[in-house]
C-alpha positions as CSV (number, residue, x, y, z in Angstrom):
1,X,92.6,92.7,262.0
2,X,93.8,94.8,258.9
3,X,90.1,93.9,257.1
4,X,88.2,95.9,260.3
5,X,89.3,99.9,259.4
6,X,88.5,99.2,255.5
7,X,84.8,98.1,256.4
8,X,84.4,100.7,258.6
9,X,85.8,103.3,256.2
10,X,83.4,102.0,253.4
11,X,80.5,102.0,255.5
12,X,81.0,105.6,256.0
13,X,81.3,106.8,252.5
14,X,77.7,105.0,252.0
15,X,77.0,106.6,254.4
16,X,77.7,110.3,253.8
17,X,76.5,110.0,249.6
18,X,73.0,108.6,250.9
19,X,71.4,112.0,251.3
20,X,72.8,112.9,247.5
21,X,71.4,109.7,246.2
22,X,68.3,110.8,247.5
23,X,67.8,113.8,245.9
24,X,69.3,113.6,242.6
25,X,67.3,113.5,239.8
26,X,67.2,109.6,237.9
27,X,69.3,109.9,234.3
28,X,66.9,109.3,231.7
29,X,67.3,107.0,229.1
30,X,67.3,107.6,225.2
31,X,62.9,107.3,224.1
32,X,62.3,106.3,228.2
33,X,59.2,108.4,229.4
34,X,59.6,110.8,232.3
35,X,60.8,109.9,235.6
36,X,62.6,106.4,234.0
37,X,59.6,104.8,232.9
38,X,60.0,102.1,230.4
39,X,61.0,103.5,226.6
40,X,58.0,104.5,224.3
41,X,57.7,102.4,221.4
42,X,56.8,104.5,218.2
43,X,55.4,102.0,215.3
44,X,54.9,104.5,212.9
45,X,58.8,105.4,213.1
46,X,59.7,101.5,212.2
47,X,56.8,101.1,209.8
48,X,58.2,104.2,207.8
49,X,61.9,103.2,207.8
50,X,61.2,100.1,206.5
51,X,58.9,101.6,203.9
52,X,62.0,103.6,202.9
53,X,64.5,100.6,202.9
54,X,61.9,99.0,200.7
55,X,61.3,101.2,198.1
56,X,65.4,102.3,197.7
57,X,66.4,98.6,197.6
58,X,63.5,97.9,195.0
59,X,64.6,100.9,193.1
60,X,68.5,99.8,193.6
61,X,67.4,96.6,192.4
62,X,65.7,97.4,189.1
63,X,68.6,99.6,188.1
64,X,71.2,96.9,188.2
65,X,69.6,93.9,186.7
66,X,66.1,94.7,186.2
67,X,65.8,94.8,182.3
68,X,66.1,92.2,179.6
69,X,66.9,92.2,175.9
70,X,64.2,91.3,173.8
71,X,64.4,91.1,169.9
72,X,61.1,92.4,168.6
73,X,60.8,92.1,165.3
74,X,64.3,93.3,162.7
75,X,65.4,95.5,166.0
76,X,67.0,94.9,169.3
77,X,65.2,96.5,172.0
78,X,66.1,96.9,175.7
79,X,62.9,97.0,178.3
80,X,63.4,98.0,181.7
81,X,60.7,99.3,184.4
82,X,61.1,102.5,185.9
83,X,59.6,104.3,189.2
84,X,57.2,106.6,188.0
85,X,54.5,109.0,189.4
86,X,52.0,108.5,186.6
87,X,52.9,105.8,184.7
88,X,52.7,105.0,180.8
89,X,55.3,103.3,178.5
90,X,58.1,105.7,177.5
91,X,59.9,104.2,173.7
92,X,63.8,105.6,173.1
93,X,65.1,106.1,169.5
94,X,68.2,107.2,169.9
95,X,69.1,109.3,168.4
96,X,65.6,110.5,166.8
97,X,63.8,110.9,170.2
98,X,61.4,109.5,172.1
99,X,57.4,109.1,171.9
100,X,55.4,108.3,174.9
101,X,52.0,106.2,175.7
102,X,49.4,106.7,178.5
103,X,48.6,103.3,178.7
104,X,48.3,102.5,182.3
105,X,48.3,104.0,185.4
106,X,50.4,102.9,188.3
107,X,53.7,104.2,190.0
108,X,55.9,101.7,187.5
109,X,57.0,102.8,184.0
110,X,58.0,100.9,181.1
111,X,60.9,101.9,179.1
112,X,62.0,100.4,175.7
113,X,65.2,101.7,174.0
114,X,65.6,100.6,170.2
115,X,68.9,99.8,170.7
116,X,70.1,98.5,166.7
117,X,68.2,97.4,163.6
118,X,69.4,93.6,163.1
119,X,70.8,93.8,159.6
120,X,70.1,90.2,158.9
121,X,66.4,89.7,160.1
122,X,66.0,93.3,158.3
123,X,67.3,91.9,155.3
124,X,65.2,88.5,155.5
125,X,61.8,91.1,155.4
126,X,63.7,92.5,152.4
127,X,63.9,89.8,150.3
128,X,60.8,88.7,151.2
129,X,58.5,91.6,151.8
130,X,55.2,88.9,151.9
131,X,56.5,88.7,155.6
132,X,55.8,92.1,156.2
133,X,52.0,90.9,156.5
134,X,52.7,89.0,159.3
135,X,55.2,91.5,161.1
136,X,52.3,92.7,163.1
137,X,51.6,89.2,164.7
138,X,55.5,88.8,165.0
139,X,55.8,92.2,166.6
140,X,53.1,91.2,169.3
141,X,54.5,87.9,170.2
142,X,57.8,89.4,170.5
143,X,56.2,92.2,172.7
144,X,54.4,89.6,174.9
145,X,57.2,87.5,175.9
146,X,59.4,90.4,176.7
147,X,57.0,91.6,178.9
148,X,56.7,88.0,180.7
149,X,60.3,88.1,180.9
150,X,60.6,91.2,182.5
151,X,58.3,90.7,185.2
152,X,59.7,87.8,186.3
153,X,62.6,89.4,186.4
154,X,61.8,92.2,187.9
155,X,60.2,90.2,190.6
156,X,63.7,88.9,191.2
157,X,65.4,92.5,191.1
158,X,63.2,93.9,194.0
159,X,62.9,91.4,196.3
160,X,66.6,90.7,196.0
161,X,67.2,94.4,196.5
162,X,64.6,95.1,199.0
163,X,66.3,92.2,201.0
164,X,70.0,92.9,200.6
165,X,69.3,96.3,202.2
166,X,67.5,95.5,204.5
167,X,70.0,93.2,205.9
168,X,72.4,95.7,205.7
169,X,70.3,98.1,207.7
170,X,68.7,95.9,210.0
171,X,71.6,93.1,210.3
172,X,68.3,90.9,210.9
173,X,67.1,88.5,208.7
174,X,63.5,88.3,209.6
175,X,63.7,92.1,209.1
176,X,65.0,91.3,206.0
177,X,62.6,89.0,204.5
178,X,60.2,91.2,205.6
179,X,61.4,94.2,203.4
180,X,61.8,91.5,200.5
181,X,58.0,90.2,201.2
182,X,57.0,93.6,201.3
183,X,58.5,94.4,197.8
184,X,57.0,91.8,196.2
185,X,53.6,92.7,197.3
186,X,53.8,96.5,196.1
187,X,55.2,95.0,192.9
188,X,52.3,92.6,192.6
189,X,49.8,95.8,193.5
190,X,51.4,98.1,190.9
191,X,50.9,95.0,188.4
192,X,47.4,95.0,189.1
193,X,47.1,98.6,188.8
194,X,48.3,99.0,185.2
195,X,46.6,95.6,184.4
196,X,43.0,97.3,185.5
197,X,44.3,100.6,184.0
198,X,45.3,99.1,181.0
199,X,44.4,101.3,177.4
200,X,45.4,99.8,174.3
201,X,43.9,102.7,172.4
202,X,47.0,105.2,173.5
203,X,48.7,104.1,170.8
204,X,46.6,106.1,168.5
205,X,47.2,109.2,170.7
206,X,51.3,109.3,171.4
207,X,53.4,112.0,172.5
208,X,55.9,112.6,170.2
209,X,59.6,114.5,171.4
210,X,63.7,115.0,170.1
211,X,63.2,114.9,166.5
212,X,60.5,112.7,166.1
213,X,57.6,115.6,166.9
214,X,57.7,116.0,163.2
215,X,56.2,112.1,163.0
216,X,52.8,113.4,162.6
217,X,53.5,115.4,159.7
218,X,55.7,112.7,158.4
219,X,53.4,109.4,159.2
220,X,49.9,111.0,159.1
221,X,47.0,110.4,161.3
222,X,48.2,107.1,163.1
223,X,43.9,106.4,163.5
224,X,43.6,106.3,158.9
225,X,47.0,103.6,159.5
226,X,44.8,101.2,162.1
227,X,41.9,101.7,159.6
228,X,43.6,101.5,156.5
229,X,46.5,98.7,158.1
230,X,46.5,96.5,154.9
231,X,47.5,99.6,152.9
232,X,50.0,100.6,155.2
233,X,51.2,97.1,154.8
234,X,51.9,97.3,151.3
235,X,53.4,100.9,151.3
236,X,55.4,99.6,154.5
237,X,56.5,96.6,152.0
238,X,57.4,98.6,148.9
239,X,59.2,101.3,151.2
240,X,61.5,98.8,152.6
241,X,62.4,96.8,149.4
242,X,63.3,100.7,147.4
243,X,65.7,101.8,150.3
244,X,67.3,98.4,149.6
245,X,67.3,98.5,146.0
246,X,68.8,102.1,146.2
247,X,71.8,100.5,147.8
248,X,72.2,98.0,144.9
249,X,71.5,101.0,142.5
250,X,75.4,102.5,143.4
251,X,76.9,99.1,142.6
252,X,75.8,99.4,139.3
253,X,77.3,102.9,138.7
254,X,80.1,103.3,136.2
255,X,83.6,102.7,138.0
256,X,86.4,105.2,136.3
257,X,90.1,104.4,136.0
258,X,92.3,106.1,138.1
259,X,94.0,108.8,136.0
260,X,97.2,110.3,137.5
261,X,96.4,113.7,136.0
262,X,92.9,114.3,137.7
263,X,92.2,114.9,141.1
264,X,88.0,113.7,141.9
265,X,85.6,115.5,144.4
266,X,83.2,114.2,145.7
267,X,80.7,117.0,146.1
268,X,77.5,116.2,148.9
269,X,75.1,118.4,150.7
270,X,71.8,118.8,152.9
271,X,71.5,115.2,153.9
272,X,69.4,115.8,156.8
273,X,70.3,113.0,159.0
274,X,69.5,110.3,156.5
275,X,71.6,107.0,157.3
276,X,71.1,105.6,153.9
277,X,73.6,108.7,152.4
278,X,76.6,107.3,154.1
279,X,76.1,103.9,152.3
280,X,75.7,105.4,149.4
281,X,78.8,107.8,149.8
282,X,81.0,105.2,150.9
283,X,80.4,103.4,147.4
284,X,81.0,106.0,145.5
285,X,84.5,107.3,147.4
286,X,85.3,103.4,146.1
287,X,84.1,103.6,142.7
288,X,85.3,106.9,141.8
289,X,88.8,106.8,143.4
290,X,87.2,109.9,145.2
291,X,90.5,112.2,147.1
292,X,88.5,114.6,148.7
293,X,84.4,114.4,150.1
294,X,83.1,118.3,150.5
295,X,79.8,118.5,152.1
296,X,77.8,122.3,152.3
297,X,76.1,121.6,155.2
298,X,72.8,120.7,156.7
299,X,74.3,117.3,157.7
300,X,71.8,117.4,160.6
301,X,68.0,118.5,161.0
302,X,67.9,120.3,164.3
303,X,71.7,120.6,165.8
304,X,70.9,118.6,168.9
305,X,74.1,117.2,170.7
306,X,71.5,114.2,170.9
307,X,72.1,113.7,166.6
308,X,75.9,113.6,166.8
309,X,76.5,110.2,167.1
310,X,75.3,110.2,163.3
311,X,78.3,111.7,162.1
312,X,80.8,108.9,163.3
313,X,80.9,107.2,160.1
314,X,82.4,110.2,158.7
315,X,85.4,108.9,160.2
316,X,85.7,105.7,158.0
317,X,84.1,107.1,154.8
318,X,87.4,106.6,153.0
319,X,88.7,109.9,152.1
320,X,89.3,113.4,153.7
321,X,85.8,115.5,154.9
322,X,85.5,119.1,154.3
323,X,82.7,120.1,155.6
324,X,81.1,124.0,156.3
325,X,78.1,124.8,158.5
326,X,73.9,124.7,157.6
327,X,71.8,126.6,158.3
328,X,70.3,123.2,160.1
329,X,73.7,122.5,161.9
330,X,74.7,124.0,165.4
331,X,78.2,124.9,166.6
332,X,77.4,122.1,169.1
333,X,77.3,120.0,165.6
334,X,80.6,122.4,164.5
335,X,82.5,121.6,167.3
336,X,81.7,117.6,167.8
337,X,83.1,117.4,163.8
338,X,86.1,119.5,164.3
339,X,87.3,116.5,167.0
340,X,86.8,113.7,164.5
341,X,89.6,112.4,162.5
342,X,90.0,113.2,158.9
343,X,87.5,116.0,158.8
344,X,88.2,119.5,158.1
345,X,85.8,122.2,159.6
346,X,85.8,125.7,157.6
347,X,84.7,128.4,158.7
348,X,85.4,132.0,158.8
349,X,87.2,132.1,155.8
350,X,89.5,129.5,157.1
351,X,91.7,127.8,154.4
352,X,93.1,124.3,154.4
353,X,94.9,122.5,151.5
354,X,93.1,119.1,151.1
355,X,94.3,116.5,148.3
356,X,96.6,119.6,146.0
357,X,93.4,121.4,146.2
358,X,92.8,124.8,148.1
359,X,89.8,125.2,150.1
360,X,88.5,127.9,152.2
361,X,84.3,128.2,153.4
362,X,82.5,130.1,156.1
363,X,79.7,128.5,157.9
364,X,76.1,129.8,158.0
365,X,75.4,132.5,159.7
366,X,71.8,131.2,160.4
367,X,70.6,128.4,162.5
368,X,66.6,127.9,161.6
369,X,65.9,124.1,161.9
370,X,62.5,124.9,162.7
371,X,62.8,126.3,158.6
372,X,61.4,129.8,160.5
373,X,62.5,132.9,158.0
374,X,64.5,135.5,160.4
375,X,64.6,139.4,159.7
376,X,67.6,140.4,158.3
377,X,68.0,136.9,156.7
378,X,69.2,138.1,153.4
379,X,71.5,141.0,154.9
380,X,73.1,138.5,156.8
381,X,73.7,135.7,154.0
382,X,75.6,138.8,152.1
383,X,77.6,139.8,155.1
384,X,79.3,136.3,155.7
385,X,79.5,136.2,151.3
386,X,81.4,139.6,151.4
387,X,83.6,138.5,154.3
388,X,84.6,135.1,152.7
389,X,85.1,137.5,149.1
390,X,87.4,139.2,151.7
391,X,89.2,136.6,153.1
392,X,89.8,135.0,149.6
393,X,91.4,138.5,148.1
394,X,93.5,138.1,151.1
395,X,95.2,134.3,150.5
396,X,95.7,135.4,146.9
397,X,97.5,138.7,148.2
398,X,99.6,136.4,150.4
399,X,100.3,134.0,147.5
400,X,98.2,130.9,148.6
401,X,95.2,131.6,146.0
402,X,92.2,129.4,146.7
403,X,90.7,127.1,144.6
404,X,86.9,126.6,145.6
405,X,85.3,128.0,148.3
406,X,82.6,126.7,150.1
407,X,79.3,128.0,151.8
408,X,75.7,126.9,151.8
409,X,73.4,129.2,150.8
410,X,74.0,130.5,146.8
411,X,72.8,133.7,148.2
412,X,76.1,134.0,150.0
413,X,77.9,132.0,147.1
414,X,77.2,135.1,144.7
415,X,79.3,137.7,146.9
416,X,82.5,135.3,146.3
417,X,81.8,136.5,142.1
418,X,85.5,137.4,140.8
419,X,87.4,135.8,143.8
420,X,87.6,132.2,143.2
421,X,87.5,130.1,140.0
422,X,84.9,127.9,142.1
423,X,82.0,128.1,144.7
424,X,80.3,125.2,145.9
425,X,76.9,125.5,148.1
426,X,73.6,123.3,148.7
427,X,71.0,124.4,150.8
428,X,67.8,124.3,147.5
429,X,67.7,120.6,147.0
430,X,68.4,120.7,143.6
431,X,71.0,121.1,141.2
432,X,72.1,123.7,139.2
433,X,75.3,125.1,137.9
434,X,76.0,129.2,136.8
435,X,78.6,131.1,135.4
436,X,78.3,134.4,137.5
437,X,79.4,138.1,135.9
438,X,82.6,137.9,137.3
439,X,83.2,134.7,135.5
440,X,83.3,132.6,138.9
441,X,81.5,129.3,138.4
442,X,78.3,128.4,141.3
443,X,77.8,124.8,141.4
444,X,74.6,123.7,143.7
445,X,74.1,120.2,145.0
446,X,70.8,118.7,145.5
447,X,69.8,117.0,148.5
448,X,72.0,113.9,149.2
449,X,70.4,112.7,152.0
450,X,67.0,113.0,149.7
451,X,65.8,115.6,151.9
452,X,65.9,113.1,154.9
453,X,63.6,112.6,157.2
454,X,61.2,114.9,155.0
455,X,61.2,112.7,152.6
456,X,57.7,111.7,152.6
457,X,56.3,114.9,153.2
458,X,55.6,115.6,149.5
459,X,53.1,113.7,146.8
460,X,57.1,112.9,145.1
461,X,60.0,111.9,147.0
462,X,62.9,113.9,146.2
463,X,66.1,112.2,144.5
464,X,69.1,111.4,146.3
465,X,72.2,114.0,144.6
466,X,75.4,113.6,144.1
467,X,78.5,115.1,142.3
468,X,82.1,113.9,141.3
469,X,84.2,116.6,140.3
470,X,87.2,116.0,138.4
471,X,90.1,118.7,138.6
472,X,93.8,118.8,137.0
473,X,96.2,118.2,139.2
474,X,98.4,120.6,137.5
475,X,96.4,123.7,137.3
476,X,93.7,122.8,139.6
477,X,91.0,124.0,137.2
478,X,87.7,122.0,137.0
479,X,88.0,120.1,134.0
480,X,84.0,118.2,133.8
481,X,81.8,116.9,136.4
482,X,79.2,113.8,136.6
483,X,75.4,114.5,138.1
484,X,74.6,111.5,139.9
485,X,70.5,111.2,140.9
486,X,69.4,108.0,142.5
487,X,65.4,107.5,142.9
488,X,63.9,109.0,145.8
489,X,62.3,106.5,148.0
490,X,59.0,105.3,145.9
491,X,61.7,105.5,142.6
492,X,64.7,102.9,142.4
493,X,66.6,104.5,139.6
494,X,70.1,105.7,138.9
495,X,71.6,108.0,136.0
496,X,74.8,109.7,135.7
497,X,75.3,112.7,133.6
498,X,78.7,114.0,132.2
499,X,78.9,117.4,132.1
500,X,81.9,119.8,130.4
501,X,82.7,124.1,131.3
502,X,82.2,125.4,128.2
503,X,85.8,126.4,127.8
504,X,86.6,122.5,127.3
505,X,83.4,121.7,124.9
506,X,84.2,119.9,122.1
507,X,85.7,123.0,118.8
508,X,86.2,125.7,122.2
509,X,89.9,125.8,120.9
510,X,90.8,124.5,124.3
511,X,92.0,121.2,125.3
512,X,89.6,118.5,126.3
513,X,88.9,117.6,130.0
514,X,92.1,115.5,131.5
515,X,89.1,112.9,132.9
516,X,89.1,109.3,133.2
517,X,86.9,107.8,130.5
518,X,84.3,105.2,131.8
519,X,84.7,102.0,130.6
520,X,81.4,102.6,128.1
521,X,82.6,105.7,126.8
522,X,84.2,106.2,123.1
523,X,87.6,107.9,122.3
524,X,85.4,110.6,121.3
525,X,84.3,113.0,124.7
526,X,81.6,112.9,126.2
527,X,78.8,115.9,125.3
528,X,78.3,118.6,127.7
529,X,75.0,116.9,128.8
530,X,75.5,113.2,128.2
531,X,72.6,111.2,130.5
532,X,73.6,107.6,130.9
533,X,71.2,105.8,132.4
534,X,72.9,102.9,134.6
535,X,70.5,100.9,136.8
536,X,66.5,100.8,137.0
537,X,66.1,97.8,139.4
């Protein structure tokens, strides 16, 4: 009996809701057509995601282990393909530049970073440069199975990518494999683009940027190379087997005892990004018991932050670095040197005692690494001279006199006349040494990084310069100094020169120079001008 008034009562409520059921309008459905027809399927939607989910897992994929290591010749390189809208082949020389190729067309790229120069295989072409005439072959074979490599494992890369997204988008695995399938076949299409688009003449036609634009200058028209390629060969050959031999040429230079009474500077400018100077520095800071290395600037060609990592061996070069700013160096390059160890940045007048000696410099108040010539050039060189003269007249006021000052261009050197016993500069790629009016001594360095990368711009390479200078400790007066020149890079010689102030010359009424003698050298001294030659390999 107590199931009858609950039937009845829910009979009712149906009952009294039927006319609102009848007239309310159906609730649609996400995609469902009007009035709650079935959804509308949209292929083009689903075609298009999955596009996307292919191409960002392809991409993801090539990022993280699409790219091999392949030795191609004396260097390591690292090739990798890229996305691209055009194409080409892109080569990385850190930290020079890059140059690029049009030789295909298709929506993949192929990058190759020169990643180090392996010093043994460059060394095995060194002692026998014959091999040289087969680099080319070597080169291509190298070339050839990188490539193979890569594809195969690029193939890899994408479809793993392609498919490890898609199952994480799709949580299907037909879906999946689909987007992997679908990878592969735009991989295999792009293939077969630059195959068919394929120009093996672009590599007479590169595009050069970063430092290495100036390769045309530097390596001529690459089209007389192809047709003159055994020539090249040889020139290629003898190139190598000199920058080697100008290694060996240091070893051979006279090694000085250390004296307790002299203090030795090593005196270096305008190397110009030349790798070869810190080899050659390094040996001498070892053979001349250098205490201090000053360089006058240009270190660098253009100032890029992208040349810094040059300058790291400063750091392990043996002996404190004082260094002052070129008219080729940036205060990006200023400001990267002032954070290494053991280096000491002057500018402004700045003073620092390195070693006993006192040192102050101002940096160049030009920055022309395009070698431009600026209005106001010369006002400007004898504006930062008369402010160093300045700040000098000051640290002798407070009783800190200095004892050379630095700067790079002699121009700027000469407003320091009367100051300083000693300016130092560079910036003319030759050496020279002048007593000014005043009685303050200019010595100019030559270029110790041979004019670097401009080496082979002239019919005659310019020498690689050099200078130890050799102070008293007690009265921190320069006391002689050797001229080291090593043979540019077609020359493989090396001569040191002993040189004397006049004031210690032999009958000046002055004592002789408190220098070490070489191990060659008499009990007599040395002339003002003695030339020893000390190694033609």
């Amino acid at each position: 009996m107590a199931r009858v008034p609950a039937a009845v009562s829910s009979a009712l409520r149906r009952a009294r809701s039927a006319p609102r059921r009848l007239f309310r309008r159906p609730r649609r459905r996400p995609g469902a057509g009007p009035a709650g027809l079935a959804p509308r399927h949209r292929p083009w939607t689903r075609a298009l995601g999955l596009i996307v989910v292919v191409l960002v897992g392809a991409w993801l994929g090539l990022l993280v282990v699409g790219n091999v290591r392949v030795p191609v010749g004396p260097m390591d390189t690292t090739m990798t393909l890229r996305p691209s809208f055009t194409g080409g082949t892109k080569i990385n020389v850190s930290p020079l530049g890059a140059l690029q190729l049009d030789s295909h067309t298709a929506p993949l790229r192929l990058d190759v970073n020169v990643d180090q120069l392996d010093p043994q295989r460059a060394q095995a072409l060194v002692d026998r440069p014959e091999r040289i005439s087969g680099l080319q072959d070597e080169v291509t074979r190298d070339v050839s199975h990188g490539t193979a490599d890569l594809a195969v494992r690029s193939c890899v890369a994408v479809v793993t990518g392609a498919t490890a997204l898609g199952l994480v988008v799709y949580r299907r695995p037909r879906r999946a494999l689909a987007a992997g399938g679908l990878a592969l076949a735009l991989l295999a299409a792009s293939g077969g683009t630059a195959y068919a688009t394929w120009n093996p003449d672009s590599v007479l036609e590169p595009k050069f940027s970063g430092l290495l634009s100036s390769a045309p200058s530097l390596v001529g028209d690459a089209r007389s190379i192809v047709t003159e390629f055994d020539v090249y060969q040889q020139e290629l050959a003898r190139l190598v087997t000199n920058v080697t031999k100008l290694y060996d040429a240091t070893s051979t230079l006279p090694t000085y005892q250390p004296d307790p009474t002299t203090l030795r500077v090593l005196h270096v400018s305008d190397i110009h990004l030349n790798p070869a100077s810190w080899t050659i520095i390094s040996s001498l800071v070892k053979q001349y018991q250098v205490d201090v290395i000053v360089d006058t600037g240009d270190t660098m060609d253009h100032g890029t932050a992208a040349e810094n990592g040059f300058l790291d061996p400063v750091e392990d070069l043996g002996a404190p670095y004082v260094w002052v700013r070129g008219n080729h160096d940036s205060l990006i390059t200023q400001r990267y040197l002032e954070d290494l160890k053991n280096v000491h940045v002057l500018d402004d007048g700045r003073a620092a005692t390195i070693a006993g000696l006192r040192f102050a410099g101002i940096g160049d108040p030009q920055f022309t690494p395009d070698r431009s010539k600026t209005r106001g050039a010369a006002e400007s060189q004898e504006l930062a001279g008369a402010r160093l003269a300045s700040a000098l007249r000051d640290q002798a006021a407070a009783g800190t006199p200095v004892d050379v000052a630095l700067v790079h261009e002699p121009s700027a050197a000469r407003e320091v006349d009367g100051t300083v016993p000693l300016v130092l500069s560079g910036h003319l790629h030759r050496q020279e040494t002048d007593v000014m009016e005043y009685g303050t001594r200019l010595r100019i360095e030559g270029s110790t990084g041979g004019s670097g990368l401009r080496a082979v711009e002239g019919k005659h390479p310019d020498p690689i310069e050099a200078s130890i200078l050799y102070f008293d400790r007690d009265t921190r007066r320069l006391q002689a100094w050797d001229a080291i020149r090593l043979g540019g890079l077609g020359l493989t010689t090396a001569e040191v020169s002993r040189h004397l102030p006049e004031e210690n010359q032999p009958g000046a009424g002055t004592p002789s120079p408190s220098s070490s003698p070489s191990p060659s050298s008499s009990t007599s001294p040395p002339s003002p001008s003695a030339t020893r030659p000390t190694a033609t390999p």
